[in-house]
Backbone as JSON Lines, residues from 0, in Angstrom:
{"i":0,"aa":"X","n":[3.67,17.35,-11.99],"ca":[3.72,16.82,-13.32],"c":[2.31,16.4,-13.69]}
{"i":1,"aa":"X","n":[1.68,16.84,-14.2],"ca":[0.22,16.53,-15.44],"c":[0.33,16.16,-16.42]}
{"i":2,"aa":"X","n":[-0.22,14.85,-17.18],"ca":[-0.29,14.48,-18.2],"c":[-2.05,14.31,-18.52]}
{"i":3,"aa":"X","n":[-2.35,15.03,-19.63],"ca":[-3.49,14.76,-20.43],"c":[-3.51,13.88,-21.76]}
{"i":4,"aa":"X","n":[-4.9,13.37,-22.01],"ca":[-4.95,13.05,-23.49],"c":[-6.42,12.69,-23.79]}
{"i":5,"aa":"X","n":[-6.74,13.39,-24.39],"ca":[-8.27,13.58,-24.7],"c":[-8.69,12.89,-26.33]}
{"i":6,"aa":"X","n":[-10.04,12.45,-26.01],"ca":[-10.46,11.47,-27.41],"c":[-10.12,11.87,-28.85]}
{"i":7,"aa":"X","n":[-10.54,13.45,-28.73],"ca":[-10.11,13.93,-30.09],"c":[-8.64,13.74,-30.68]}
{"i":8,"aa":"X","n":[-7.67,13.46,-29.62],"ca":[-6.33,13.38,-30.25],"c":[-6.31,11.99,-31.16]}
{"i":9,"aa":"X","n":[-7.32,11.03,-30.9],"ca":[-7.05,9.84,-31.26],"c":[-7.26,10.11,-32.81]}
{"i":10,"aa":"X","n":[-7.79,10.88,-33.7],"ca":[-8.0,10.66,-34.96],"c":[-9.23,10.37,-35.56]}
{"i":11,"aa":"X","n":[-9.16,9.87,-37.09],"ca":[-10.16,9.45,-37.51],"c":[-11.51,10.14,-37.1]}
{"i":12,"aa":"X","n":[-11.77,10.99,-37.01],"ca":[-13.32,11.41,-36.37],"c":[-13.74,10.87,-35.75]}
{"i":13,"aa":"X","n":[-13.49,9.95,-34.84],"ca":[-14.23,9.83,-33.73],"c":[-13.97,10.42,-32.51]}
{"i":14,"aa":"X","n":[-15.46,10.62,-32.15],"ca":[-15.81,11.37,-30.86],"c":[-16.65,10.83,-29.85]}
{"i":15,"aa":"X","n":[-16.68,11.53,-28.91],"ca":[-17.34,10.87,-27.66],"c":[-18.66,10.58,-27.43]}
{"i":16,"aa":"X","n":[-19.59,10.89,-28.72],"ca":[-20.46,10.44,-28.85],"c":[-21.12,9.56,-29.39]}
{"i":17,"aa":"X","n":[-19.24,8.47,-29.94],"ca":[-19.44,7.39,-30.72],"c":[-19.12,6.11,-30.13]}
{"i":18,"aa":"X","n":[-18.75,6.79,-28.82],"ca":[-18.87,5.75,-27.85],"c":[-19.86,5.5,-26.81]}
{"i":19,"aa":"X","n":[-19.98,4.07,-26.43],"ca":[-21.1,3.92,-25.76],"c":[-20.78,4.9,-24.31]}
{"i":20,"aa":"X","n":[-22.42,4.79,-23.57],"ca":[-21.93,5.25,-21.75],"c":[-21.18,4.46,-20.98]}
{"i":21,"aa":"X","n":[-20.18,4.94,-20.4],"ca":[-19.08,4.28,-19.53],"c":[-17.59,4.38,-19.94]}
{"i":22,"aa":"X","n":[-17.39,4.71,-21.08],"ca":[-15.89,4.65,-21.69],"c":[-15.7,5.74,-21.56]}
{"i":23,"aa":"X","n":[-13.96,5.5,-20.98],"ca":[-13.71,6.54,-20.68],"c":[-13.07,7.55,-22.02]}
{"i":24,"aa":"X","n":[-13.11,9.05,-21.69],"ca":[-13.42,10.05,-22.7],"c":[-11.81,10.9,-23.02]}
{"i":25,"aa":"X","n":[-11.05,10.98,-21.89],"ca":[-10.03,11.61,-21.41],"c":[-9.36,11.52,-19.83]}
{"i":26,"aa":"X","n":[-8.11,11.63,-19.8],"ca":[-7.6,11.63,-18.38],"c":[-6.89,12.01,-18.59]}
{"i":27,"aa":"X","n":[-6.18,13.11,-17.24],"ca":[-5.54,13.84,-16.21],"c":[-4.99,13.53,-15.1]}
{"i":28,"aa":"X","n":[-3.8,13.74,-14.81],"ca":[-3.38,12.85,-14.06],"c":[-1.8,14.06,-13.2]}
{"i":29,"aa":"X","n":[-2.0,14.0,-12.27],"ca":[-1.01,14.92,-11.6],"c":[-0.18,14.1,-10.39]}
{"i":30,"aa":"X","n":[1.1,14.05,-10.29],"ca":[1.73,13.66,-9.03],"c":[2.45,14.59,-8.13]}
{"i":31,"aa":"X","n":[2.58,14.47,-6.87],"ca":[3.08,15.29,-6.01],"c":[4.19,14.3,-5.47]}
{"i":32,"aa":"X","n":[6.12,14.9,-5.37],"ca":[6.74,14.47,-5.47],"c":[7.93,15.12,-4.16]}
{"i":33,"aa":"X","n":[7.35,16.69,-4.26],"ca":[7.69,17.29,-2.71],"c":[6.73,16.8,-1.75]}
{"i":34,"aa":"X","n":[6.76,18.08,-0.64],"ca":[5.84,17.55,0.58],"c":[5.58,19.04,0.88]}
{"i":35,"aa":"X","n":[4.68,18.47,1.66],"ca":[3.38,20.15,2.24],"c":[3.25,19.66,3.71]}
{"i":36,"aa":"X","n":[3.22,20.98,3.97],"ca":[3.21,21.16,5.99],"c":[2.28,22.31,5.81]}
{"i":37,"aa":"X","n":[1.14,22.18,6.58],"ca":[0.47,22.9,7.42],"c":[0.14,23.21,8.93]}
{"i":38,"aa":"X","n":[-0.59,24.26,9.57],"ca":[-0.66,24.05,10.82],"c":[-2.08,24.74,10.72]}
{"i":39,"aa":"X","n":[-2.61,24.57,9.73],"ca":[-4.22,25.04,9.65],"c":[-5.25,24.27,9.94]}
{"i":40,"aa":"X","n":[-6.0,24.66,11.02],"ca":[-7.3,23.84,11.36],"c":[-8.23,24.28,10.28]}
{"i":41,"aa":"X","n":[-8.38,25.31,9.37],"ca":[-9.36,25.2,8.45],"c":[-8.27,24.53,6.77]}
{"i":42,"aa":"X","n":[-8.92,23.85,6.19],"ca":[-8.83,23.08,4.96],"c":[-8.38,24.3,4.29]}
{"i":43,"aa":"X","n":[-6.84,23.57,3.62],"ca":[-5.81,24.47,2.94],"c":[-5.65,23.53,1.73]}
{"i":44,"aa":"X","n":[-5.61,24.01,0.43],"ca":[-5.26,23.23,-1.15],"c":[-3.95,22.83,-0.83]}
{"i":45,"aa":"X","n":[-3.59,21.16,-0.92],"ca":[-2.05,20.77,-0.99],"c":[-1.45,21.17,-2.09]}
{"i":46,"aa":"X","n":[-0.16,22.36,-1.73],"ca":[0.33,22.78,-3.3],"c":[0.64,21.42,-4.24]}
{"i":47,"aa":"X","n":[0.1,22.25,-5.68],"ca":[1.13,21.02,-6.83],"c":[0.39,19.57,-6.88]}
{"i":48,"aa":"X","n":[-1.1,19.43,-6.14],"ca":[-2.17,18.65,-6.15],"c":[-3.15,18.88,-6.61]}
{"i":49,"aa":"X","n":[-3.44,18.93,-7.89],"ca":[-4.78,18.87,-8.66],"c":[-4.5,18.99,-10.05]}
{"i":50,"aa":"X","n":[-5.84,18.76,-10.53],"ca":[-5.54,18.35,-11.88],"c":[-7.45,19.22,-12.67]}
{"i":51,"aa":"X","n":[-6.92,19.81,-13.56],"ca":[-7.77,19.94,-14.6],"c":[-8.22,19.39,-15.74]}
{"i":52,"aa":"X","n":[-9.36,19.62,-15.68],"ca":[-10.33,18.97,-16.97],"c":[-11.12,19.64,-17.49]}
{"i":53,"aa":"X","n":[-12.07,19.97,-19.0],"ca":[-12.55,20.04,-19.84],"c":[-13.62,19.19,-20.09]}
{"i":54,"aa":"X","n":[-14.62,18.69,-19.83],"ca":[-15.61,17.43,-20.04],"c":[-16.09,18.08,-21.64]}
{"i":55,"aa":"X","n":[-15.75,17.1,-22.68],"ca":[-17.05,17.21,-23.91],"c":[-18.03,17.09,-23.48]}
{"i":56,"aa":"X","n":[-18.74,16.74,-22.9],"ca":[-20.51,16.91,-22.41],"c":[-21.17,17.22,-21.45]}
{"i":57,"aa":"X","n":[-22.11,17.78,-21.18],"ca":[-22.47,18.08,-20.21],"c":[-23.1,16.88,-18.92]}
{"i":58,"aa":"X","n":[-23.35,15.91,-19.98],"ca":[-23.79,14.56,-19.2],"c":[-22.54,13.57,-19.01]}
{"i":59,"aa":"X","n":[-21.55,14.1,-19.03],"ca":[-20.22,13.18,-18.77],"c":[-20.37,13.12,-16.94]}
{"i":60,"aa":"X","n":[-19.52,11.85,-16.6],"ca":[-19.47,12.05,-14.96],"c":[-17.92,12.08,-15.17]}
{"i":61,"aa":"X","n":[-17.34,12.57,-14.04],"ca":[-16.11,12.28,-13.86],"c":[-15.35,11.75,-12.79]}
{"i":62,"aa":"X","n":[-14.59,10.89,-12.73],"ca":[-14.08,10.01,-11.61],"c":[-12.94,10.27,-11.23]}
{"i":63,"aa":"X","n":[-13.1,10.8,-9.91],"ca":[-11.97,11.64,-8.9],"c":[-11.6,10.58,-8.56]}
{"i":64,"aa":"X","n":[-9.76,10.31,-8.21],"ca":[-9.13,9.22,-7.52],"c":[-7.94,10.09,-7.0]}
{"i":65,"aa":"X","n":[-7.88,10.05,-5.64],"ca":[-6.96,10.65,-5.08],"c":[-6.22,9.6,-4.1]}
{"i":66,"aa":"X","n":[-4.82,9.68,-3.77],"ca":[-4.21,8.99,-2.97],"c":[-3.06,10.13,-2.45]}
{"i":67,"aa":"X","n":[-3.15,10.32,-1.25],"ca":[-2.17,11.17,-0.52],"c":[-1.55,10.29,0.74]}
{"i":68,"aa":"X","n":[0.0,10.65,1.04],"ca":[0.44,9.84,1.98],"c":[-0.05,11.43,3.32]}
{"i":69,"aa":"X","n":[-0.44,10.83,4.28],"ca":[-0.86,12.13,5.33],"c":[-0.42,11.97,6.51]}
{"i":70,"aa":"X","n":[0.67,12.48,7.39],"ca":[0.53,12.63,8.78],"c":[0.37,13.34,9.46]}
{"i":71,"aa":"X","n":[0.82,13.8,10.76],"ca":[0.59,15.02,11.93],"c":[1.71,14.43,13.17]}
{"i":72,"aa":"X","n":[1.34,15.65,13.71],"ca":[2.13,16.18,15.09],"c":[1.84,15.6,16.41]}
{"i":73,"aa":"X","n":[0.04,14.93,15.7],"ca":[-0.64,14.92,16.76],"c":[-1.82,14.46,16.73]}
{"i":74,"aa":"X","n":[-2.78,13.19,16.86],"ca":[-4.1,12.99,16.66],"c":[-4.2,12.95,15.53]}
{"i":75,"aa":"X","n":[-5.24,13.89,14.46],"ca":[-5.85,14.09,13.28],"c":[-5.38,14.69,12.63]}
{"i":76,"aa":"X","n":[-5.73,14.23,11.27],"ca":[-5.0,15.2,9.79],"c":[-6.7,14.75,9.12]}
{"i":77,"aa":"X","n":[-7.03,15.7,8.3],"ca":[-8.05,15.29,7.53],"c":[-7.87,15.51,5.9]}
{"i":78,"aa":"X","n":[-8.82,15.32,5.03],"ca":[-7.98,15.07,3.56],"c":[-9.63,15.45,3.09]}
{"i":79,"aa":"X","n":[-9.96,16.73,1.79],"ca":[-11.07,15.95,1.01],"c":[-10.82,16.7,-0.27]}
{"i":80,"aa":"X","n":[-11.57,16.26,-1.06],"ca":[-11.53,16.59,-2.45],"c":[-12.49,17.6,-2.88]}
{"i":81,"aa":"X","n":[-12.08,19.05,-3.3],"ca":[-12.88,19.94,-3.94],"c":[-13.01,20.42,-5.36]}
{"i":82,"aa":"X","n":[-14.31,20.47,-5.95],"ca":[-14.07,20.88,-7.59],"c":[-14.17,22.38,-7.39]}
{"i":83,"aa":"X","n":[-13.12,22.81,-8.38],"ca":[-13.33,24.45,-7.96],"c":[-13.15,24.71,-6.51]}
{"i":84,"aa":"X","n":[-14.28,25.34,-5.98],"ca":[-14.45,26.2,-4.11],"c":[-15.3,25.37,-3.64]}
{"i":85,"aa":"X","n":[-15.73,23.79,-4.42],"ca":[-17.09,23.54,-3.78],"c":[-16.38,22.11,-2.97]}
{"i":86,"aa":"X","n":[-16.51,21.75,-1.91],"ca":[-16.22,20.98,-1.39],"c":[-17.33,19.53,-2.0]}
{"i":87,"aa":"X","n":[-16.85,18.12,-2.09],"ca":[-17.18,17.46,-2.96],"c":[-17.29,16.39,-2.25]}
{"i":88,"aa":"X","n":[-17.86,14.41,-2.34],"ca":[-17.31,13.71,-1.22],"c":[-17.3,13.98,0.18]}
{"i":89,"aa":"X","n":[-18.02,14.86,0.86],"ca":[-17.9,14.81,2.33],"c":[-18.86,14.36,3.17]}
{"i":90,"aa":"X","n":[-19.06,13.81,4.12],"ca":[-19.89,13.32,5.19],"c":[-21.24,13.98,5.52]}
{"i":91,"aa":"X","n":[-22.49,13.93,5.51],"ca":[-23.4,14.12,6.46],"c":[-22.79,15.01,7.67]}
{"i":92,"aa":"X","n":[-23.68,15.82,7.75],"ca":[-23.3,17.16,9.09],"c":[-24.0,15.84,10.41]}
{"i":93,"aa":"X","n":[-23.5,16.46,11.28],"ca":[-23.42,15.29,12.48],"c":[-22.88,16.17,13.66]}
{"i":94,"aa":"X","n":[-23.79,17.2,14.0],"ca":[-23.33,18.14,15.31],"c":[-22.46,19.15,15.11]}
{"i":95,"aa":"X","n":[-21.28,19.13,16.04],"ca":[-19.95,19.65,15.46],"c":[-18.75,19.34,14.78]}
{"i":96,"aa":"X","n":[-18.9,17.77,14.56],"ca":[-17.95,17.06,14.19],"c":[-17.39,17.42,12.67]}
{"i":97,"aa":"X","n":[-16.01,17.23,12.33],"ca":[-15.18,17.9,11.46],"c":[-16.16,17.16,9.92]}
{"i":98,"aa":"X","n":[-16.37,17.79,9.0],"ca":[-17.01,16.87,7.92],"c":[-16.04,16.49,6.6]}
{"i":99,"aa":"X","n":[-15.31,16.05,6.25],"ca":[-14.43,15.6,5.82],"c":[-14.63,14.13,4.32]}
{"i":100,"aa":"X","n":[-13.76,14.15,3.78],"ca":[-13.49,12.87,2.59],"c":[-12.87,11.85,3.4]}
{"i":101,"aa":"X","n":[-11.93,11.96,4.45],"ca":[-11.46,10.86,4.93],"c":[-10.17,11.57,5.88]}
{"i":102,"aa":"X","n":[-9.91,10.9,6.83],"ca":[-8.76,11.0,7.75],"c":[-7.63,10.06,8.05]}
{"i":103,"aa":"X","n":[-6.8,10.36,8.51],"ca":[-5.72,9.91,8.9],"c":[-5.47,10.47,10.61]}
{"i":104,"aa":"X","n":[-4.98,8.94,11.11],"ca":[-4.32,9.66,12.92],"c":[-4.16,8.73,13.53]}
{"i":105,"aa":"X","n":[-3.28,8.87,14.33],"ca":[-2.76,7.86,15.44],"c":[-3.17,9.13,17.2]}
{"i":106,"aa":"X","n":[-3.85,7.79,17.93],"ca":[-3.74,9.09,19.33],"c":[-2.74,8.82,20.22]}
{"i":107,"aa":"X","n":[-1.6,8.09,20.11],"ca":[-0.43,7.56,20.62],"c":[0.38,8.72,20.33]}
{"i":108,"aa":"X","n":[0.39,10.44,21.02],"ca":[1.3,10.86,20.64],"c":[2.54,10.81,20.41]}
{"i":109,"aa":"X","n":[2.75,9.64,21.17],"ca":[4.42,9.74,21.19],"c":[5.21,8.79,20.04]}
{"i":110,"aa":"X","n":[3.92,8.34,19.51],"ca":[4.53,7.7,18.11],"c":[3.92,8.1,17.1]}
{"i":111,"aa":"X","n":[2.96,9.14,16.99],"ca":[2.66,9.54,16.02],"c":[3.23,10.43,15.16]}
{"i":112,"aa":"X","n":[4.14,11.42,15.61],"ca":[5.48,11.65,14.86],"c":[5.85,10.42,14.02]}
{"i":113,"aa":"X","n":[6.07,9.66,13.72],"ca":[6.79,8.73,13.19],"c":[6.18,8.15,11.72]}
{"i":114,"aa":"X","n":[4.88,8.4,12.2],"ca":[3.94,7.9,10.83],"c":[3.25,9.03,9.52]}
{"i":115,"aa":"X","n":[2.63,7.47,8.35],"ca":[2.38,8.31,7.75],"c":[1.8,7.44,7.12]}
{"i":116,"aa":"X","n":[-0.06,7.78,6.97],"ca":[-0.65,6.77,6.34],"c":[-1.13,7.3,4.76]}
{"i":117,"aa":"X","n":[-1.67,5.99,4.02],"ca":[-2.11,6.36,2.73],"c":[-3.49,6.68,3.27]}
{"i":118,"aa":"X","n":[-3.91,7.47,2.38],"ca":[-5.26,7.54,2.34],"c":[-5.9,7.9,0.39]}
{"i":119,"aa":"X","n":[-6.86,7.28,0.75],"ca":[-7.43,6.56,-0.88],"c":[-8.59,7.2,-0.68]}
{"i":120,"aa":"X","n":[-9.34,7.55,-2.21],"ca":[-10.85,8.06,-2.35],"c":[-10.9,7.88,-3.97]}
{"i":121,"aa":"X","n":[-11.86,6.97,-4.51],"ca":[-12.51,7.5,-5.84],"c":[-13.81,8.02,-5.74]}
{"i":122,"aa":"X","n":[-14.37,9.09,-6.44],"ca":[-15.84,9.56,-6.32],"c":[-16.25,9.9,-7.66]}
{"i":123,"aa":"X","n":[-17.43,9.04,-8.21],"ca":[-17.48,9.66,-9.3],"c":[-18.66,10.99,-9.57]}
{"i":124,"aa":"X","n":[-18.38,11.73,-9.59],"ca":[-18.84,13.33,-9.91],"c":[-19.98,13.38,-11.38]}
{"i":125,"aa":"X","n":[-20.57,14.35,-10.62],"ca":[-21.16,14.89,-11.86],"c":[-21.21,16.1,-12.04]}
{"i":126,"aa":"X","n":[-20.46,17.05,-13.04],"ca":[-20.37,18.4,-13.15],"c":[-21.39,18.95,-13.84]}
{"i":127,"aa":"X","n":[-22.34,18.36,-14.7],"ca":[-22.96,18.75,-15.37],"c":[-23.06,20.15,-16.22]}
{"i":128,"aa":"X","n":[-21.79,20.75,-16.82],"ca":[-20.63,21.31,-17.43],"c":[-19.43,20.84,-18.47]}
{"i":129,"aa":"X","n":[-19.48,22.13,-19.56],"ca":[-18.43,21.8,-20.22],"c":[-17.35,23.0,-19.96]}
{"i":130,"aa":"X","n":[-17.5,23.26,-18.99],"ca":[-16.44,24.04,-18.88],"c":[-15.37,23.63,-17.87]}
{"i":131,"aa":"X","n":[-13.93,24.03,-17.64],"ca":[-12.67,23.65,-17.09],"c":[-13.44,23.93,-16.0]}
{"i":132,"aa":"X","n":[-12.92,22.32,-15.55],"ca":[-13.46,22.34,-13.8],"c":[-12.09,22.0,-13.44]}
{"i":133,"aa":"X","n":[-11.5,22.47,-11.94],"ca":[-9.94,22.01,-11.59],"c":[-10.63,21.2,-10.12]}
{"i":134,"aa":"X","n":[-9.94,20.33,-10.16],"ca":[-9.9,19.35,-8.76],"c":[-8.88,19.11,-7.95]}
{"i":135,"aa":"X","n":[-9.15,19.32,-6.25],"ca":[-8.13,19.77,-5.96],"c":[-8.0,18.9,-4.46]}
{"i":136,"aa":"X","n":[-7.05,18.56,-3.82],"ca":[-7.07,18.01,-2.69],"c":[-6.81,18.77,-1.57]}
{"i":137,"aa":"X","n":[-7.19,19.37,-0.42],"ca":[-7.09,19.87,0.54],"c":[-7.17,18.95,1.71]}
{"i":138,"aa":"X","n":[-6.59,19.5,2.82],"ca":[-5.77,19.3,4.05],"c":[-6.35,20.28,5.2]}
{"i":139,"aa":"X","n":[-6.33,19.87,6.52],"ca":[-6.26,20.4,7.86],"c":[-5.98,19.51,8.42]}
{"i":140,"aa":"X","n":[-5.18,20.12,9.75],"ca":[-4.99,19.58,10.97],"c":[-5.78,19.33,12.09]}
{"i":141,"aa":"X","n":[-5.86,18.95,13.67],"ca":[-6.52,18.38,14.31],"c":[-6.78,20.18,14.92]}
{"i":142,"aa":"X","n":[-6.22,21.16,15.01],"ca":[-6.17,22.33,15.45],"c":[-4.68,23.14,15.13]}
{"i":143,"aa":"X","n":[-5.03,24.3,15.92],"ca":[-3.81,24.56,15.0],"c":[-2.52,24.92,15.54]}
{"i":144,"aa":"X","n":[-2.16,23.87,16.33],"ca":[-0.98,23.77,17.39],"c":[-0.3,22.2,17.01]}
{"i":145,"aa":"X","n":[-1.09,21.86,15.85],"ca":[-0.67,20.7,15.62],"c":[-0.02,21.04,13.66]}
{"i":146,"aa":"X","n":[0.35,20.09,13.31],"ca":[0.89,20.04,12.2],"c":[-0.3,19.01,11.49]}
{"i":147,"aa":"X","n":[-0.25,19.11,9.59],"ca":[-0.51,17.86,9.17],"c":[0.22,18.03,8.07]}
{"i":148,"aa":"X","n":[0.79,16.67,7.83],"ca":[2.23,16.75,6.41],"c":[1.41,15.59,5.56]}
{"i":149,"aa":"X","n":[2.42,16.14,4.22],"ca":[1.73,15.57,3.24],"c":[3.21,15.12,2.44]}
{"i":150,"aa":"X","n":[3.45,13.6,2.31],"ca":[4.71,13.0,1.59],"c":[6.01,12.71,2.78]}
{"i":151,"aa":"X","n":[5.54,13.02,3.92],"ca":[6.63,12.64,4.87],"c":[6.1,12.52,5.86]}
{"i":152,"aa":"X","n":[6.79,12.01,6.96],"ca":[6.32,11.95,8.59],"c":[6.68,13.13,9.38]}
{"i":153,"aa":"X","n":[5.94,13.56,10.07],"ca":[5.99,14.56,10.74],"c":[7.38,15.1,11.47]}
{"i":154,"aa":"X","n":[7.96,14.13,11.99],"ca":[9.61,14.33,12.15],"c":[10.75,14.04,11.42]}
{"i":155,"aa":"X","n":[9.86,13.27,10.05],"ca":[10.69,13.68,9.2],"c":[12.79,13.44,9.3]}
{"i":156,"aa":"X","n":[13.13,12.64,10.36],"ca":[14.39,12.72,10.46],"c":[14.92,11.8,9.23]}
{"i":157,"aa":"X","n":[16.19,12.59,9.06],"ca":[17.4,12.05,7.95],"c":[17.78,10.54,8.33]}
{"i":158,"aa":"X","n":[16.91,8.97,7.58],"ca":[18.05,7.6,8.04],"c":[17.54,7.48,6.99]}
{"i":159,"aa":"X","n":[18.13,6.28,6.91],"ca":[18.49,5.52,5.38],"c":[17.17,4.28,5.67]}
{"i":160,"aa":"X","n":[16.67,3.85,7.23],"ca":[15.92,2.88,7.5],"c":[14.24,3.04,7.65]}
{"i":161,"aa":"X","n":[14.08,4.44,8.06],"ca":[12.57,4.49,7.7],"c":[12.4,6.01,7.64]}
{"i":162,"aa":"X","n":[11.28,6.46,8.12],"ca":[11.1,7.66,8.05],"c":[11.04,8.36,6.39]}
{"i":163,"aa":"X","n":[10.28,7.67,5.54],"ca":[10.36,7.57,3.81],"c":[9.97,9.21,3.6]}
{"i":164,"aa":"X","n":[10.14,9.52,2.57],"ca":[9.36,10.59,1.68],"c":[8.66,9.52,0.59]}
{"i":165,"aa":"X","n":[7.51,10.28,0.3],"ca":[6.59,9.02,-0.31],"c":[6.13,10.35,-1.31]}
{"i":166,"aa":"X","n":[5.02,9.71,-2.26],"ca":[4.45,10.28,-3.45],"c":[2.78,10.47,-3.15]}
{"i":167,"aa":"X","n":[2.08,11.41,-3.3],"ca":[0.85,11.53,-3.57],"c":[0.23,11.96,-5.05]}
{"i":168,"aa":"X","n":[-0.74,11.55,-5.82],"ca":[-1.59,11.43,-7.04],"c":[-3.33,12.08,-6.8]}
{"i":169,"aa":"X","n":[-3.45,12.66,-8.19],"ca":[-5.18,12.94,-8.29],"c":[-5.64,12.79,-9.87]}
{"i":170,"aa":"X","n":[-6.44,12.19,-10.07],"ca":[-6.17,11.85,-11.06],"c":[-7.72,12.02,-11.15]}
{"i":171,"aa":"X","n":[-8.15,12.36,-13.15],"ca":[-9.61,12.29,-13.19],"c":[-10.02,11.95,-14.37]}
{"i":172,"aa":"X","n":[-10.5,11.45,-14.55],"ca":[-11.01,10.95,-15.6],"c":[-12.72,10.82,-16.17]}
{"i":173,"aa":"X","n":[-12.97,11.65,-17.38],"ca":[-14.1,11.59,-18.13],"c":[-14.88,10.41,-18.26]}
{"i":174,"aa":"X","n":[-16.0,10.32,-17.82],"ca":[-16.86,8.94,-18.49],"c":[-18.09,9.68,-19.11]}
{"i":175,"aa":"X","n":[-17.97,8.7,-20.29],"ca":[-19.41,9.33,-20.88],"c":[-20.4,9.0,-20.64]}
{"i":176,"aa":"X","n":[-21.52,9.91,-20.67],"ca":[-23.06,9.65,-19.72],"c":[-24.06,8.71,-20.79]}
């Protein structure tokens, strides 16, 4: 589900250049309400997670906010945010280590089935573009003998007492430069 609403709908001729820098211009806003399973060690788009935008200016920034509930099978799940193919938000290279927006994991295998953490990111972007940029949240696992789920716990069993299906969001929003 996406909901937009951009300045021009408001009327009266005003536009985004009649507002000062910092107000926001337009927002987009998408929720994820199923759940996604992978078993990919390379970074896969969570279906039905992302959201498109349009910036009026080329000096607009835009502010990525993502919240995904994430677990696994096993160890690590990782999470980051890409505009378009370009990976966005990620870490400093550091050897071989995975470079990522943020992770989720328990190394207690035998209870890590069971969980399922939030994981949070705002970043504010600069596309420097007026053209439709789409933003998108992607996923991998710790390897690929492992699982990483997105809106449920990895075992996932049928009770009424835990084991939730939960909601993940991406949401973006225009600021003017």
């Amino acid at each position: 589900m996406s909901n937009a609403r951009n300045i021009a709908d408001l009327g009266d001729g005003i536009t985004g250049a009649d507002l000062p820098a910092g107000s926001v211009l337009q927002v987009v806003s998408t929720t994820k309400t199923d759940t996604f399973t992978t078993t990919s060690a390379s970074y896969t788009d969570v279906t039905g997670l992302s959201a498109s935008i349009t910036p009026t200016s080329a000096s607009s920034k835009i502010l990525v906010s993502y919240q995904i509930s994430l677990g696994n099978s096993g160890y690590l799940s990782y999470s980051r945010i890409v505009r378009d193919s370009t990976p966005i938000a990620i870490a400093d290279a550091a050897g071989s280590r995975p470079l990522t927006t943020a992770s989720t994991g328990w190394y207690v295998p035998t209870n890590v089935v069971y969980n399922s953490g939030p994981v949070c990111m705002d970043f504010l972007d600069s596309p420097s573009t007026t053209s439709e940029i789409t933003y998108k949240v992607q996923v991998r696992t710790y390897d690929a003998s492992h699982f990483a789920v997105v809106n449920r716990t990895y075992s996932d069993r049928d009770t009424s007492a835990y084991e939730p299906r939960m909601v993940s969001t991406i949401t973006v929003m225009e600021i003017a430069g």
